[in-house]
TORTI-569400 format. One record per residue (C-alpha): residue in three letters; x, y, z. Coordinates in nm, 3 decimals. Each point is the difference from the previous one (the first is absolute). Layout:
N
{aa ALA; xx X; yy Y; zz Z}
...
This chain:
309
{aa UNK; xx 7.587; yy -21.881; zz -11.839}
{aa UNK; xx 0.304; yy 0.041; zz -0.174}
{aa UNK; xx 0.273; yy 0.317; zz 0.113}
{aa UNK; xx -0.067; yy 0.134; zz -0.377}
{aa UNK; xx -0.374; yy -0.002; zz 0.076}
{aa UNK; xx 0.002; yy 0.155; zz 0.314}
{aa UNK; xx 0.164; yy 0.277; zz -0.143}
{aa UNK; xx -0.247; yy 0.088; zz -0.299}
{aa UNK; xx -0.313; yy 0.180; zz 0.059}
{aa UNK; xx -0.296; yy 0.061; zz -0.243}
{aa UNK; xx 0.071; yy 0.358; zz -0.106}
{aa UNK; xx 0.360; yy -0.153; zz -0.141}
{aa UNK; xx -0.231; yy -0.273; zz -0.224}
{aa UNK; xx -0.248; yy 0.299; zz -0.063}
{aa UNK; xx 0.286; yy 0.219; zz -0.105}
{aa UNK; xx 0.132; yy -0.265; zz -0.210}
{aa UNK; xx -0.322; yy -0.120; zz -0.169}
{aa UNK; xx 0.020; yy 0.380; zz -0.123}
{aa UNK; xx 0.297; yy 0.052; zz -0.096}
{aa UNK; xx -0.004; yy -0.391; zz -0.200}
{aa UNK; xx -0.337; yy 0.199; zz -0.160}
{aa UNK; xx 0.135; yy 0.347; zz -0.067}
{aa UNK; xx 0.329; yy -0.080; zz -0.041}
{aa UNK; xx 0.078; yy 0.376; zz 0.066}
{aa UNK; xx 0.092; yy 0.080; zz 0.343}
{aa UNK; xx -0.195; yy 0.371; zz -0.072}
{aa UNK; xx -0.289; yy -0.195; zz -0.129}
{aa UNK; xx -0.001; yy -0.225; zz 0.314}
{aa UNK; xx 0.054; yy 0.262; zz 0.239}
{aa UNK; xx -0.336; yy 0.164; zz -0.151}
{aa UNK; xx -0.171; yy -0.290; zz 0.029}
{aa UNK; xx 0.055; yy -0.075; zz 0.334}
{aa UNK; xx -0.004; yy 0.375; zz 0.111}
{aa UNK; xx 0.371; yy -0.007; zz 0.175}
{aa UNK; xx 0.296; yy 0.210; zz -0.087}
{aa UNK; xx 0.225; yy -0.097; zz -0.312}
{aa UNK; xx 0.284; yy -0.022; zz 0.305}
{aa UNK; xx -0.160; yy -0.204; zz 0.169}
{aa UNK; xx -0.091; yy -0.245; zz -0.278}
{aa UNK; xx 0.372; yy -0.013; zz -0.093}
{aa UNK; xx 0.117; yy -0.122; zz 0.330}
{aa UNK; xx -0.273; yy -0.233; zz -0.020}
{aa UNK; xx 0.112; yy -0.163; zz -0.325}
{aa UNK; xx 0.346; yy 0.032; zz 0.096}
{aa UNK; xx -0.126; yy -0.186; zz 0.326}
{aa UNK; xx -0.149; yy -0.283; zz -0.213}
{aa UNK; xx 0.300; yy -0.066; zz -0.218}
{aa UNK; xx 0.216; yy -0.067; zz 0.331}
{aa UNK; xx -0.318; yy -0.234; zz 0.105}
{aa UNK; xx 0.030; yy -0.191; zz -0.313}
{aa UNK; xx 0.379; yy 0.050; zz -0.135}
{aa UNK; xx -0.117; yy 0.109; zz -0.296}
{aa UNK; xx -0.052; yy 0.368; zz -0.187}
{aa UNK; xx -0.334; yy -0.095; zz -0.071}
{aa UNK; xx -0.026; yy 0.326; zz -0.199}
{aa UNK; xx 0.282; yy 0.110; zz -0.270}
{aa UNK; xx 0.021; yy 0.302; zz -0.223}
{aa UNK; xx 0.002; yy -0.047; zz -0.382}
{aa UNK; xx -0.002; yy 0.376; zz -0.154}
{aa UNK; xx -0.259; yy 0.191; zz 0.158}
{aa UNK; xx -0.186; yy -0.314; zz 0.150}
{aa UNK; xx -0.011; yy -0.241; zz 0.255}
{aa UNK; xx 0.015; yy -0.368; zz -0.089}
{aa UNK; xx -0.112; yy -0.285; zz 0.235}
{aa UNK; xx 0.262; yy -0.268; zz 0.058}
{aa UNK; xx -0.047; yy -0.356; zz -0.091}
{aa UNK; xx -0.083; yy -0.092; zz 0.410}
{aa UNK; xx -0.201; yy 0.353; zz -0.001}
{aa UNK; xx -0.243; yy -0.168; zz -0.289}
{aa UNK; xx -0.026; yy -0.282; zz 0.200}
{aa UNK; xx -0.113; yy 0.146; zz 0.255}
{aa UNK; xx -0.289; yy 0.184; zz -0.121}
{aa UNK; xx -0.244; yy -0.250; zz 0.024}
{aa UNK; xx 0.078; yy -0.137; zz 0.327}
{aa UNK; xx 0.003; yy 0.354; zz 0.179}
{aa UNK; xx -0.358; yy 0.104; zz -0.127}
{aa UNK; xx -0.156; yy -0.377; zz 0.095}
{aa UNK; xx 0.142; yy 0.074; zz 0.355}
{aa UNK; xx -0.117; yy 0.365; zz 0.041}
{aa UNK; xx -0.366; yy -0.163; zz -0.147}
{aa UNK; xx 0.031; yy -0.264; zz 0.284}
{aa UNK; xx 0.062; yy 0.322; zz 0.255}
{aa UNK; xx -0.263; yy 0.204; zz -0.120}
{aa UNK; xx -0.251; yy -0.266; zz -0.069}
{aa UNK; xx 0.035; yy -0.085; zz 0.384}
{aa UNK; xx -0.016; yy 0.394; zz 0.091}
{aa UNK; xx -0.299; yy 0.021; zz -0.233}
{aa UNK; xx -0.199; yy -0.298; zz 0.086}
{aa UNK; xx -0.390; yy 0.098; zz 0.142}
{aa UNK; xx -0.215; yy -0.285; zz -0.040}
{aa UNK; xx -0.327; yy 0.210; zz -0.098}
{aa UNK; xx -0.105; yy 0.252; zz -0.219}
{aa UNK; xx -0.296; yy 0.254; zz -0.032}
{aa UNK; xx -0.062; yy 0.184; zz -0.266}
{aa UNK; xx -0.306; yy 0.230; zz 0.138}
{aa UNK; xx 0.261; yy 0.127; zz 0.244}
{aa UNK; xx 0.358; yy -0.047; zz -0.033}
{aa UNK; xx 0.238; yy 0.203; zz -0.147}
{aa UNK; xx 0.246; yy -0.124; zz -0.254}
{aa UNK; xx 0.166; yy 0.088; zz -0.318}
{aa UNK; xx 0.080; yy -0.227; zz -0.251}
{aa UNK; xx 0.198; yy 0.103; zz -0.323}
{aa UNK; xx -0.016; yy -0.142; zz -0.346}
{aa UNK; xx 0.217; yy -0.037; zz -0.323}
{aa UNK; xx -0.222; yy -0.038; zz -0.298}
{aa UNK; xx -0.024; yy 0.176; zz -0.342}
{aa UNK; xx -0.262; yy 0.232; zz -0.090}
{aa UNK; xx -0.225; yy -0.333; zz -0.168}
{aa UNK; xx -0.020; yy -0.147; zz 0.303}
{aa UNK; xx -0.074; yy 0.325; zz 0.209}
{aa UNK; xx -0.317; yy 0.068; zz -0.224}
{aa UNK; xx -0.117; yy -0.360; zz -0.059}
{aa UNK; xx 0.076; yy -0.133; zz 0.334}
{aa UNK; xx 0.120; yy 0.260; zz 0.275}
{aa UNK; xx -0.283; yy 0.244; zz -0.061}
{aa UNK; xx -0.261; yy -0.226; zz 0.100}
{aa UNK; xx 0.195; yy -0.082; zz 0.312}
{aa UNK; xx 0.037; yy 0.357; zz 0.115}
{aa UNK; xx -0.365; yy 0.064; zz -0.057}
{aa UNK; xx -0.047; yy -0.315; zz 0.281}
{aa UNK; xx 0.221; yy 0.084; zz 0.185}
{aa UNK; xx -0.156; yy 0.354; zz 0.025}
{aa UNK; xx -0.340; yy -0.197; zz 0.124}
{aa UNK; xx 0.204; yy -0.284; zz 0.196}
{aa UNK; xx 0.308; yy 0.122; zz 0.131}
{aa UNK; xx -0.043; yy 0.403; zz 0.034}
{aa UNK; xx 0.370; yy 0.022; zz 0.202}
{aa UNK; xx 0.166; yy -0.260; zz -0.235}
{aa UNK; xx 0.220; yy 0.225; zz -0.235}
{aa UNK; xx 0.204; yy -0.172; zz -0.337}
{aa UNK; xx 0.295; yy 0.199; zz -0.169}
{aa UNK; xx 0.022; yy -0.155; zz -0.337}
{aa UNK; xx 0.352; yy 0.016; zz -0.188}
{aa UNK; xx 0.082; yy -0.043; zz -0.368}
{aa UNK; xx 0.165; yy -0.318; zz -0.098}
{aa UNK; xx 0.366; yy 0.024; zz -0.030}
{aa UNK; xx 0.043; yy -0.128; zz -0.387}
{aa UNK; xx 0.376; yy -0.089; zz 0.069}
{aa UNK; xx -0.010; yy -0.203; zz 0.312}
{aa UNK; xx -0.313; yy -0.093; zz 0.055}
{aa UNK; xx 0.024; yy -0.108; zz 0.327}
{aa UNK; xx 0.188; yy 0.245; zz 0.164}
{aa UNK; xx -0.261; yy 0.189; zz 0.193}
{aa UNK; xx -0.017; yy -0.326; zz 0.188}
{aa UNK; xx 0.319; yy -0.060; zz 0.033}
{aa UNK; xx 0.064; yy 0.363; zz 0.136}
{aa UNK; xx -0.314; yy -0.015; zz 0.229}
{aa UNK; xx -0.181; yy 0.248; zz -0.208}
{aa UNK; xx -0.314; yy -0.171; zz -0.063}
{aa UNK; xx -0.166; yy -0.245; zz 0.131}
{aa UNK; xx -0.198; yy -0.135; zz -0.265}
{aa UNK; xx 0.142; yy -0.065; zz -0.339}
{aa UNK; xx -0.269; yy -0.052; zz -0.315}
{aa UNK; xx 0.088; yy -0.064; zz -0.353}
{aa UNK; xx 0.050; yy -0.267; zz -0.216}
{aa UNK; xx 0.073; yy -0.348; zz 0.102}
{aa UNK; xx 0.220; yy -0.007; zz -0.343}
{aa UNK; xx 0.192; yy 0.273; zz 0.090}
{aa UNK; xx 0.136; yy -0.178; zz 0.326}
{aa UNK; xx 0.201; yy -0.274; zz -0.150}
{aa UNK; xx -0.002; yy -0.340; zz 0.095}
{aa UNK; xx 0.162; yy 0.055; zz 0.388}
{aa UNK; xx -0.163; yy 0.240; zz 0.111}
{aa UNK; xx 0.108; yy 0.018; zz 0.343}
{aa UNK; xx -0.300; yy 0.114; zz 0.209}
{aa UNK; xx -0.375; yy -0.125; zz 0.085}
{aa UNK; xx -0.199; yy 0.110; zz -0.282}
{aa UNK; xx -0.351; yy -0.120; zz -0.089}
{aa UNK; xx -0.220; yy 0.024; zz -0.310}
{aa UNK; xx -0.259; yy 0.247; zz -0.004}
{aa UNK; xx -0.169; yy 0.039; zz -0.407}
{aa UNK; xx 0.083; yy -0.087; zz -0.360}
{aa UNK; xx -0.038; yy 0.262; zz -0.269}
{aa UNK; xx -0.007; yy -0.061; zz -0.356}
{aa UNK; xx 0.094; yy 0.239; zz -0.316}
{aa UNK; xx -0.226; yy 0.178; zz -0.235}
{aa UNK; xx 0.090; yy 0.222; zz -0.339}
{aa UNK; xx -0.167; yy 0.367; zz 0.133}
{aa UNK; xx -0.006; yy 0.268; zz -0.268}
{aa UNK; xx -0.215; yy 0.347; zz -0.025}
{aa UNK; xx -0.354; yy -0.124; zz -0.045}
{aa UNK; xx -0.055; yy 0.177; zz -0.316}
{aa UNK; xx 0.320; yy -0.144; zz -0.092}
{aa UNK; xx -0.034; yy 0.068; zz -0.391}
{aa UNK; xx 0.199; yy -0.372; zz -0.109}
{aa UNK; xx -0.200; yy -0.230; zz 0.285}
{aa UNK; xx -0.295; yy -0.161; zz -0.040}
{aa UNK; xx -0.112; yy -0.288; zz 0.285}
{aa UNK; xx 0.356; yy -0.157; zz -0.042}
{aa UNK; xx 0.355; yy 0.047; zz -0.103}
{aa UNK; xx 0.231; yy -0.205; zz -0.191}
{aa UNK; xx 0.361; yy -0.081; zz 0.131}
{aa UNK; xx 0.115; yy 0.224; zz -0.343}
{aa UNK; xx -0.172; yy 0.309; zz 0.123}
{aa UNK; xx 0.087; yy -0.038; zz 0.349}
{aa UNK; xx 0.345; yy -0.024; zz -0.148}
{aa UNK; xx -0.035; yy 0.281; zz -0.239}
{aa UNK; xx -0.233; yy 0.260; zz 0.214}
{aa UNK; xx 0.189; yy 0.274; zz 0.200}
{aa UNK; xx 0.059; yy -0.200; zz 0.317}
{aa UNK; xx 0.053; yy 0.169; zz 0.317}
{aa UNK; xx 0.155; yy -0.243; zz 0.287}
{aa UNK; xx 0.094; yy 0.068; zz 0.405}
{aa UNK; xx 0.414; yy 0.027; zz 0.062}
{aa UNK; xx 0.162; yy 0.028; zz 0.332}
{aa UNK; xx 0.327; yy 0.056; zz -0.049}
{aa UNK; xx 0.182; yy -0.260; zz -0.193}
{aa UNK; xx -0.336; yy -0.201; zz 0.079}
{aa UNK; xx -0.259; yy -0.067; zz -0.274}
{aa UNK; xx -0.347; yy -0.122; zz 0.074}
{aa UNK; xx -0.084; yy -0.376; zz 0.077}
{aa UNK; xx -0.228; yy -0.009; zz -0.294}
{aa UNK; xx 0.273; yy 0.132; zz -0.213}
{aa UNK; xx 0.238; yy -0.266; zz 0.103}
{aa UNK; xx -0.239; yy -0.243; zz -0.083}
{aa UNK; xx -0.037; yy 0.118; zz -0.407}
{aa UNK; xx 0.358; yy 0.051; zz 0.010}
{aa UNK; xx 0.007; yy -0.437; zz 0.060}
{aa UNK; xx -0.253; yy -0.003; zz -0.246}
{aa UNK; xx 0.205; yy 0.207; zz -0.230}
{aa UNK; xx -0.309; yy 0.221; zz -0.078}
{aa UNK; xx 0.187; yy 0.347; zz -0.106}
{aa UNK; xx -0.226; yy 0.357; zz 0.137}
{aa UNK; xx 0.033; yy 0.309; zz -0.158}
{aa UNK; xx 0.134; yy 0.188; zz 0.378}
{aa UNK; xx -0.071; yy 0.375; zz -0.063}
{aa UNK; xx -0.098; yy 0.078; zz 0.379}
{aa UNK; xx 0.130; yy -0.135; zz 0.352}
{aa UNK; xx -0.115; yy 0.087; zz 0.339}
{aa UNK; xx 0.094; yy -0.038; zz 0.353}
{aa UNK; xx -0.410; yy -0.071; zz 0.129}
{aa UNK; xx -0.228; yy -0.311; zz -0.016}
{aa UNK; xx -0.300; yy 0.324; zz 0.083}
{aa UNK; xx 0.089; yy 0.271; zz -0.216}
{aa UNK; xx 0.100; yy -0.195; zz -0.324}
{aa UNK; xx -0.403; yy -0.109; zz -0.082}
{aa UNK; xx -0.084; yy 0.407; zz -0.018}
{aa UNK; xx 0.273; yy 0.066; zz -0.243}
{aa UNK; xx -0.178; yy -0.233; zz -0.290}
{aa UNK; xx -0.295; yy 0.242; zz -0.064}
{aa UNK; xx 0.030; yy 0.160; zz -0.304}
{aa UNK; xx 0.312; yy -0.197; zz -0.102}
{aa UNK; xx 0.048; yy -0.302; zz -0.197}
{aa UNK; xx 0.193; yy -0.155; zz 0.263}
{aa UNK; xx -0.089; yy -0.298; zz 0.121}
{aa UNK; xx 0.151; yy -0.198; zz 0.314}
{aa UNK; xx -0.026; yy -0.339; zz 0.224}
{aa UNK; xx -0.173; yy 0.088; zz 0.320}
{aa UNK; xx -0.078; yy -0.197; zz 0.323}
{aa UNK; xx -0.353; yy -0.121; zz -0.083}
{aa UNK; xx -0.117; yy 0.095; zz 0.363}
{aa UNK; xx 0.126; yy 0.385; zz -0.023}
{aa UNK; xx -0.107; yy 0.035; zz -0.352}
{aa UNK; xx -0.390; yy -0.143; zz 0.099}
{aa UNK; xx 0.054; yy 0.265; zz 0.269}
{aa UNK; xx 0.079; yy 0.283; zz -0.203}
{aa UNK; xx -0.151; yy -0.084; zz -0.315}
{aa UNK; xx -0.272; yy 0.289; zz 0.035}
{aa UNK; xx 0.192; yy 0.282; zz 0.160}
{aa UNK; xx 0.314; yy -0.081; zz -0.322}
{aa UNK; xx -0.273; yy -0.039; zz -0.260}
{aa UNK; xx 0.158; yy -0.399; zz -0.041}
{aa UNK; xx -0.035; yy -0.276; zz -0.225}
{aa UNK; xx 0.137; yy -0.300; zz 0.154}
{aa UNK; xx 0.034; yy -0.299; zz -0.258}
{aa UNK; xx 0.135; yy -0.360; zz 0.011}
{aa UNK; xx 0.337; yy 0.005; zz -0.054}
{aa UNK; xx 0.103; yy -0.206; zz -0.328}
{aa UNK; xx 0.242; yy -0.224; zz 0.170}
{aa UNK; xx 0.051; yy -0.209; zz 0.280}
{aa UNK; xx 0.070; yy 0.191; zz 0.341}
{aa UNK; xx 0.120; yy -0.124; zz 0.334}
{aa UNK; xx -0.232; yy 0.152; zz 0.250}
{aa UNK; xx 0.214; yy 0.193; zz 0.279}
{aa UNK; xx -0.045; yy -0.144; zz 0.346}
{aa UNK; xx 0.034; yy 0.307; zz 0.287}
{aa UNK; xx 0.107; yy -0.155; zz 0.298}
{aa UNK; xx 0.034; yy 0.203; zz 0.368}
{aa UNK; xx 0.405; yy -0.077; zz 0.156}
{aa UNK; xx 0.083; yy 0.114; zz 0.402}
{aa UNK; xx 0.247; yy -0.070; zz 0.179}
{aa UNK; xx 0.008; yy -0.303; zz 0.263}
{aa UNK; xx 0.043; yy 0.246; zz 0.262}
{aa UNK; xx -0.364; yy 0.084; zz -0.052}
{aa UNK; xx -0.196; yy -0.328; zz -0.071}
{aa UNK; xx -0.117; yy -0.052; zz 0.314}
{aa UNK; xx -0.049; yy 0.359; zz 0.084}
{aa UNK; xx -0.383; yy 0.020; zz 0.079}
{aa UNK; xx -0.054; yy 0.368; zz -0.176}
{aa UNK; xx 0.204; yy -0.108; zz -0.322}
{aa UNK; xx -0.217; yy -0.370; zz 0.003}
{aa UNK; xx -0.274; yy 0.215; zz -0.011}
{aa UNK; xx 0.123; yy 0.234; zz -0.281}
{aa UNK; xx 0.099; yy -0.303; zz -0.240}
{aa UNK; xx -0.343; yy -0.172; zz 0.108}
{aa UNK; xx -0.166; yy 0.311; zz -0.128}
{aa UNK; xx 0.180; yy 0.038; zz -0.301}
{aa UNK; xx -0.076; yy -0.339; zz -0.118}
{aa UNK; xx -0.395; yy 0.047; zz 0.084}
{aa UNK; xx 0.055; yy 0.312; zz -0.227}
{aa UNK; xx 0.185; yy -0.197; zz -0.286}
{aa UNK; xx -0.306; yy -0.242; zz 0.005}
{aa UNK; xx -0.202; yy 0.239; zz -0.041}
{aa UNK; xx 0.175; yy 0.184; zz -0.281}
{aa UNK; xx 0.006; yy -0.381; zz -0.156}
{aa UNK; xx -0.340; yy 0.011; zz 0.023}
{aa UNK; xx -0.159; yy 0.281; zz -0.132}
{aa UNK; xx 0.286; yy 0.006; zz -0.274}
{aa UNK; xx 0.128; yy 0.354; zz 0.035}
């Protein structure tokens, strides 16, 4: 073991791994539940460890230094080695134990996919609890990163091509054209003109538009925006009455098509289904409560598959 080894122990990675996340020593002395004091002579601990400021001020904000960045990854794959060790049980019963598990999803995937597991869960696993967290529509994988969830689900898409964690498929879901059922200008179909010219409402996070939207804007198939909204759930209700029309996952809109008074149509164009895939950390793959939890999720997706809504 090396003299600069022996003289590290895990709170100093631990404080680090915050402070590399928050990069705000308040933020990080919050997060770990310590004094701002004390987090200051921590960092100022770790930049005589590593000869380097780690942390400099630019206006009102800290800025990681080039080592700092590099260091990011490193530090949270070695405090996922610790706590996968400290974590490890080798069974799991879900009539009995007592876990909580917390998921980042949108609102979709809470109605199409998380409501049916809480409804099990309620028969299988009475002292299992899940927190479930909105997608962050900036970084999308922060709430990993930051040990905030443990369970990520959205859009394989969305995750780029390196992702960086385990993730595994769980459904594809393909567009449809959903409009007011007595929509006055629908019959049985719609023409790419009128879904260019109809009042076209279309979901917005942010700076983010819509998958579906990206997709006509390849196609160069123009819409006639009037509203945007920041829910998969609510957006369906808002087209009775209206003339709006809007692309809708098929599997929500066969879901709510009563209870919004829907008429789901083929959409007049080509569509790349999305593909919702489940991401966790590796600290947790061979965690035997969070095996069980993706195993359930994907029985679940199979049987949303299945019975097409």
């Amino acid at each position: 073991m090396s003299e600069k080894l022996a003289n590290v122990d895990l709170n100093v990675l631990v404080a680090l791994d915050a402070l590399l996340a928050e990069r705000s020593v308040t933020r990080a002395a919050e997060r770990l539940m310590v004094g701002q004091s004390a987090m200051s002579s921590t960092l100022a601990r770790l930049r005589r460890l590593f000869d380097d400021p780690l942390l400099v001020r630019q206006g009102r904000i800290l800025v990681p230094t080039p080592l700092a960045e590099s260091l990011v990854v490193p530090v949270r794959e070695a405090l996922s080695i610790v706590e996968s060790v400290l974590a490890v049980r080798t069974d799991f019963d879900p009539t009995t134990d007592q876990r909580s598990f917390t998921i980042s999803a949108s609102d979709y995937i809470g109605l199409v996919l998380l409501r049916p597991l809480l409804e099990r869960l309620n028969e299988e696993a009475p002292n299992v609890r899940v927190n479930i967290l909105p997608i962050n529509p900036v970084g999308f994988t922060d709430a990993l990163r930051r040990n905030e969830a443990d369970l990520l689900i959205l859009p394989r898409e969305l995750l780029g091509a390196d992702v960086g964690y385990p993730y595994k498929a769980l459904f594809t879901d393909r567009y449809l054209v959903a409009a007011d059922r007595d929509h006055p200008d629908l019959g049985d179909a719609i023409t790419v003109e009128q879904l260019s010219e109809l009042p076209y409402l279309a979901y917005r996070a942010g700076a983010m538009i819509g998958l579906p939207e990206n997709q006509l804007d390849q196609q160069q198939i123009p819409r006639n925006l009037q509203v945007t909204v920041q829910s998969f759930v609510v957006a369906p209700f808002l087209l009775r009455g209206t003339g709006l029309i809007m692309l809708i996952h098929e599997h929500l809109g066969r879901l709510l098509v009563e209870e919004a008074h829907l008429k789901l149509l083929d959409p007049p164009m080509p569509l790349v289904p999305l593909q919702e895939v489940m991401v966790w950390t590796s600290r947790h793959t061979a965690d035997a409560g969070h095996r069980w939890l993706r195993t359930r999720l994907l029985e679940l997706a199979g049987e949303v598959t299945a019975s097409g809504a």
